[in-house]
C-alpha positions in Angstrom: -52.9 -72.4 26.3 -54.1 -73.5 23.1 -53.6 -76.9 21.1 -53.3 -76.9 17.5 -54.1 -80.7 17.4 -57.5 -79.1 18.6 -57.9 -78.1 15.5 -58.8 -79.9 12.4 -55.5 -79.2 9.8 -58.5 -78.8 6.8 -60.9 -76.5 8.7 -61.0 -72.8 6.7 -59.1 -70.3 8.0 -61.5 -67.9 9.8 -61.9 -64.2 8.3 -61.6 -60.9 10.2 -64.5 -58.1 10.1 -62.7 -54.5 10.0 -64.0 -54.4 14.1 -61.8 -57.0 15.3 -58.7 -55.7 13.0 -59.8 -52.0 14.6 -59.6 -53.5 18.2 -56.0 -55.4 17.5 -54.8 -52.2 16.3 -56.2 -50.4 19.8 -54.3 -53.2 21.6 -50.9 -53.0 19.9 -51.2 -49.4 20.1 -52.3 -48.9 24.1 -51.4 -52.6 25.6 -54.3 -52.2 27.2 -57.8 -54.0 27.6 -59.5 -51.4 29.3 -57.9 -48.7 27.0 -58.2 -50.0 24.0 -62.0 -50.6 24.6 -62.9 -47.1 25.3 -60.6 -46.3 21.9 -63.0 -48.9 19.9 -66.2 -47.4 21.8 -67.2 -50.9 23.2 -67.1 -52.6 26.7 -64.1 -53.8 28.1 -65.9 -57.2 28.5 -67.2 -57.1 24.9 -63.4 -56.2 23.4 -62.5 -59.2 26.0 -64.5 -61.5 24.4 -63.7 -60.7 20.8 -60.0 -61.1 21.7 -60.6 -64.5 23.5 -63.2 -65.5 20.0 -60.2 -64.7 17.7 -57.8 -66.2 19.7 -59.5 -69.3 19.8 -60.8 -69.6 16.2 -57.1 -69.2 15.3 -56.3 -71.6 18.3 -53.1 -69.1 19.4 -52.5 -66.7 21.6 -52.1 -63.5 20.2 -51.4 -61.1 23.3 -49.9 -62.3 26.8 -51.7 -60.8 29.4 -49.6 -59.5 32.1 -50.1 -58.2 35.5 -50.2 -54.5 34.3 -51.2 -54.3 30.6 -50.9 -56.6 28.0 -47.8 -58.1 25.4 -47.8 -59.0 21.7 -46.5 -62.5 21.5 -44.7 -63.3 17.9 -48.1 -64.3 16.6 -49.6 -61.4 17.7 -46.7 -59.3 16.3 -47.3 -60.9 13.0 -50.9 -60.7 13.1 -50.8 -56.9 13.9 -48.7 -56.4 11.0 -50.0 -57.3 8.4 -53.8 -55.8 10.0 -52.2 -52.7 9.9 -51.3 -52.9 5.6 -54.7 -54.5 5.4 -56.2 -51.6 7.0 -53.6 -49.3 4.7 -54.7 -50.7 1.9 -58.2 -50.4 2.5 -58.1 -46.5 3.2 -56.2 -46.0 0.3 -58.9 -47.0 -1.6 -61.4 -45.3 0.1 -59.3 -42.5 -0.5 -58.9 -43.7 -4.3 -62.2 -43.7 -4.8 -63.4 -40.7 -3.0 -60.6 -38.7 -5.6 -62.5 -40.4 -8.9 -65.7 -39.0 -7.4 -64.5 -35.7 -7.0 -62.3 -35.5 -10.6 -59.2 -36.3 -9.1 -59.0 -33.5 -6.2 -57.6 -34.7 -2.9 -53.4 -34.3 -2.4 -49.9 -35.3 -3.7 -47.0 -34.9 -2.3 -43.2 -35.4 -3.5 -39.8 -34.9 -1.2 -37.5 -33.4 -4.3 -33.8 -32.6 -4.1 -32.5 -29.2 -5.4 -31.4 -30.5 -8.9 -34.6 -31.8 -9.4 -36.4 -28.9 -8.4 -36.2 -25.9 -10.5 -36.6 -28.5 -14.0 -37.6 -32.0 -13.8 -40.3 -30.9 -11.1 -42.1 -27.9 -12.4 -42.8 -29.1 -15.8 -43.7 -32.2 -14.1 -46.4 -29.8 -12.1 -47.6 -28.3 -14.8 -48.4 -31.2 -17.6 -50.1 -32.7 -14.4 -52.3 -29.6 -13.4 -53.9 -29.6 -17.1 -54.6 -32.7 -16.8 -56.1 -32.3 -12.7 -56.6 -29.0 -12.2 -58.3 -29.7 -8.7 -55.0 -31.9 -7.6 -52.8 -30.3 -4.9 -49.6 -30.9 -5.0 -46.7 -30.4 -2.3 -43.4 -30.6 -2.7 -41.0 -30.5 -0.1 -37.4 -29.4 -1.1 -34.2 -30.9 0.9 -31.8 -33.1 1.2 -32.2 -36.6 0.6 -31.5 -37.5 4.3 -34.2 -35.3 5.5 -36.9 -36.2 2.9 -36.0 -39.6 3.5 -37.4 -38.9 6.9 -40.3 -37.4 6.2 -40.5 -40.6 3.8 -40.4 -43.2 6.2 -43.1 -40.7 8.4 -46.0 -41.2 5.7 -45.5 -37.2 5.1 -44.2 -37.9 1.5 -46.0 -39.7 -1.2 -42.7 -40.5 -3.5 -39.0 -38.5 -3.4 -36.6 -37.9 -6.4 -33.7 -38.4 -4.4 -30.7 -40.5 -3.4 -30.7 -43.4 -1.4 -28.5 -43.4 1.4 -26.1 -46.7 2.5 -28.1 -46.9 5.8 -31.6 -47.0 3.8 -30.9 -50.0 2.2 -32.8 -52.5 4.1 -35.9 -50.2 3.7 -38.6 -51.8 1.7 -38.1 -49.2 -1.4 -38.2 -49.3 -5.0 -35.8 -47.2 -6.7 -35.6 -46.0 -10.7 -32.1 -43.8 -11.4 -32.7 -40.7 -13.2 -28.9 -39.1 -13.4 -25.7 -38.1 -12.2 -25.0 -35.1 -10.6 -22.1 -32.9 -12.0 -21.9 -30.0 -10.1 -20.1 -26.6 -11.3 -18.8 -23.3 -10.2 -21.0 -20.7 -10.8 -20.5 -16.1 -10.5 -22.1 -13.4 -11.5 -22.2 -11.8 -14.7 -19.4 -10.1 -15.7 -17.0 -11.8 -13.3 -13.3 -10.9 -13.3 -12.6 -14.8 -13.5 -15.1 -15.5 -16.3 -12.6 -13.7 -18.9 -10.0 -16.5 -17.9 -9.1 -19.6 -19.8 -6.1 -20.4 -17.4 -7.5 -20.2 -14.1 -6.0 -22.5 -11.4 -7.3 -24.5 -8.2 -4.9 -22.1 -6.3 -6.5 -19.5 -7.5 -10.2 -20.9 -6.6 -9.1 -21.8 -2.8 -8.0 -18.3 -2.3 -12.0 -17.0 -3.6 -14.5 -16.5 -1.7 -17.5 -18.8 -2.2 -20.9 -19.4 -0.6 -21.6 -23.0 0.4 -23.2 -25.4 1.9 -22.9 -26.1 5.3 -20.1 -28.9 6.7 -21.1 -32.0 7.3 -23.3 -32.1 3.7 -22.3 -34.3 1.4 -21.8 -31.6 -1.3 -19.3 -30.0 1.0 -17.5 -32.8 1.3 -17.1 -33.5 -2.2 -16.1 -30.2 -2.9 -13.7 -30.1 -0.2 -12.3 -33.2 -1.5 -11.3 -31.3 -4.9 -8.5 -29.9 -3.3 -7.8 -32.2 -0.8 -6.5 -34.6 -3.4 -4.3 -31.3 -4.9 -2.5 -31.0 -1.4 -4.3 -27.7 -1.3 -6.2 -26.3 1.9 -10.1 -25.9 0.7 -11.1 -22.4 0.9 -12.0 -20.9 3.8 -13.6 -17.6 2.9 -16.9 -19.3 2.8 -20.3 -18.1 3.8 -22.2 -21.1 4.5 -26.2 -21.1 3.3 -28.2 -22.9 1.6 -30.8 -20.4 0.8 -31.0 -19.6 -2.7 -32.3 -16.1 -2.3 -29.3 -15.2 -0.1 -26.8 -16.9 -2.4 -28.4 -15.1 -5.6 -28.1 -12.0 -3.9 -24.6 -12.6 -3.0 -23.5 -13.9 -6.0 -24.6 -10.4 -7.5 -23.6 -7.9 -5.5 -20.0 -9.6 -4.2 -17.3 -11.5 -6.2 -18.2 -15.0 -4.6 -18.1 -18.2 -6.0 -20.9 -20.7 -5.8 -20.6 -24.8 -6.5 -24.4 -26.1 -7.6 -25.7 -28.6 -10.0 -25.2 -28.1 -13.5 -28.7 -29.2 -14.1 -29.4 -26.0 -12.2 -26.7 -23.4 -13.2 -27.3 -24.1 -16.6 -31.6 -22.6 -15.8 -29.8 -19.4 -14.4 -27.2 -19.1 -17.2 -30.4 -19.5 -19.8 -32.2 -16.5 -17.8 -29.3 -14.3 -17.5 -28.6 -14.1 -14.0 -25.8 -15.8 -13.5 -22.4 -17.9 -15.5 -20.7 -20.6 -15.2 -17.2 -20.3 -14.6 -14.7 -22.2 -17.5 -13.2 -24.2 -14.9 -14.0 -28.2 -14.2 -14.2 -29.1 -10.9 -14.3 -32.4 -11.1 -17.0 -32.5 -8.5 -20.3 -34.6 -8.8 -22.5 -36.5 -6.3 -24.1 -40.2 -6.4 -26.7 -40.5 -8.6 -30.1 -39.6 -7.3 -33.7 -41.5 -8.6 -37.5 -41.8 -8.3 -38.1 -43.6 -4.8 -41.6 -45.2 -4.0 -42.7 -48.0 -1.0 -41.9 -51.3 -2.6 -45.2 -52.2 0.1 -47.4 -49.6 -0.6 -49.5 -48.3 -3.5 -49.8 -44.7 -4.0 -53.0 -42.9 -4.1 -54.8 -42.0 -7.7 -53.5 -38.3 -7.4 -50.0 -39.3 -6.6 -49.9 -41.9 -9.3 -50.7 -39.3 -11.7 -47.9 -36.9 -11.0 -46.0 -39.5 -10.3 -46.7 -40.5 -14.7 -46.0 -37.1 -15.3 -42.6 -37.1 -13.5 -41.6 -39.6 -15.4 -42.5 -38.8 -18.9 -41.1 -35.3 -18.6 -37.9 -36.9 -17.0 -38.0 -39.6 -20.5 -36.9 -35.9 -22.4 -34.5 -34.6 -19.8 -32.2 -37.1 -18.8 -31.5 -39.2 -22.1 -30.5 -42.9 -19.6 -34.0 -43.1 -18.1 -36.2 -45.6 -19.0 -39.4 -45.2 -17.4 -40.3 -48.5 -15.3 -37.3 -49.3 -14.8 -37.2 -49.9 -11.1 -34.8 -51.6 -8.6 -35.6 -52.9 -4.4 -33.0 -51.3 -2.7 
């Protein structure tokens, strides 16, 4: 046990050396003595010791030894934390600093939605690559639920995304780019595309490709002629693979719902129309989302700049900086 009237209240907090933070890290992570030794390459006496010195210059307990293995107790817990964004922090500037040596090389990458992806995102890229040519950059397209995921993982640098209801506790900083309207899109030269008076009736008896259900698209889209009393369509081929739903759009009379951030690129390259019809359809509005907690890495903060003075011309709303905590 340990007294904290042992202690004198003025004495200096002592400070840790990286070999003690490695060691805490090996014991939160194996629970352990013996294991987490051989994972900091010292004796299980000498990693014994250390604990025992750190436990007594703090004058707590920071593990409970039990009969097999060993237990954080709330000190320990709390210590461990914030070891582990110390030890963060410190590779991300190792990391930082390695990238100025080498011209800004090393890696970026960004979880992007599809409206974001065939606009905001590739100009984005390419003012970025003129100004570090030897920066990689990945970018992950999905939905925001499964980039959120990848998120939380460490696999993603930043998304341009929506934040879900059950991420809101997350420690996340969040700056809204724009609304989603989505459209109803068909190939060139469309039967429907020479009508001003088409109908809903008309659309739930077409055929359309769409998103799977269960997606939050479908369900809006769906819900457009739920509250007409009308059965949503149910000719449907379900994808999400643009290459398939191109080709289908082409070669059958099939109707597509997408962005209009995105039908409006195809419309402007020929390949496709939009169809004179308003859905009424649009999703939440979807944002740049960064770790309140953590700071990104000299390559990431770049595209990151990038992203957000090409968005400054796209979406007329945004005002760069201006961030949220979800």
């Amino acid at each position: 046990m340990f007294d904290r009237n042992d202690r004198q209240m003025t004495a200096p907090r002592p400070k840790f050396k990286i070999r003690q933070m490695e060691l805490l890290m090996a014991l939160d992570g194996t629970r352990n003595l013996h294991r987490a030794a051989q994972a900091t390459s010292m004796s299980q006496p000498a990693a014994s010791k250390m604990l025992k010195d750190m436990e007594e210059s703090f004058g707590v307990a920071f593990f409970e030894r039990l009969p097999r293995g060993m237990q954080p107790t709330a000190c320990g817990e709390t210590l461990v934390r914030h070891v582990r964004m110390a030890l963060d922090k410190l590779s991300q500037g190792e990391n930082a600093i390695t990238a100025l040596q080498a011209g800004l090389s090393g890696q970026a990458d960004v979880g992007v939605i599809i409206t974001a992806s065939m606009t905001l995102v590739p100009r984005a890229i390419a003012s970025a690559k003129s100004e570090a040519p030897q920066l990689t950059i990945g970018v992950d397209v999905g939905t925001s639920a499964v980039l959120m995921e990848r998120f939380k993982k460490g696999q993603l640098d930043f998304l341009i995304a929506r934040i879900q209801t059950q991420e809101d506790q997350l420690s996340l900083r969040y700056e809204d780019l724009s609304k989603e309207t989505d459209c109803a899109v068909a190939r060139i030269g469309h039967p429907l595309l020479q009508r001003p008076d088409i109908s809903l009736r008309e659309l739930a008896c077409a055929g359309w490709i769409l998103s799977p259900r269960g997606s939050i698209l479908r369900h809006q889209f769906d819900m457009v002629f739920h509250r007409s009393r009308l059965e949503a369509p149910t000719n449907v081929v379900e994808t999400t693979a643009m290459s398939v739903i191109k080709s289908l759009l082409q070669q059958t009379d099939f109707l597509h719902v997408m962005p209009m951030e995105i039908a409006q690129y195809y419309v402007e390259s020929g390949e496709l129309a939009i169809l004179p019809f308003d859905l009424r359809c649009s999703m939440d509005n979807f944002g740049i989302i960064t770790r309140a907690d953590h700071e990104l890495s000299p390559g990431a903060q770049l595209l990151l700049r990038h992203i957000r003075q090409v968005a400054g011309t796209i979406y007329p709303g945004f005002l760069a900086g201006t961030t949220a905590d979800a």
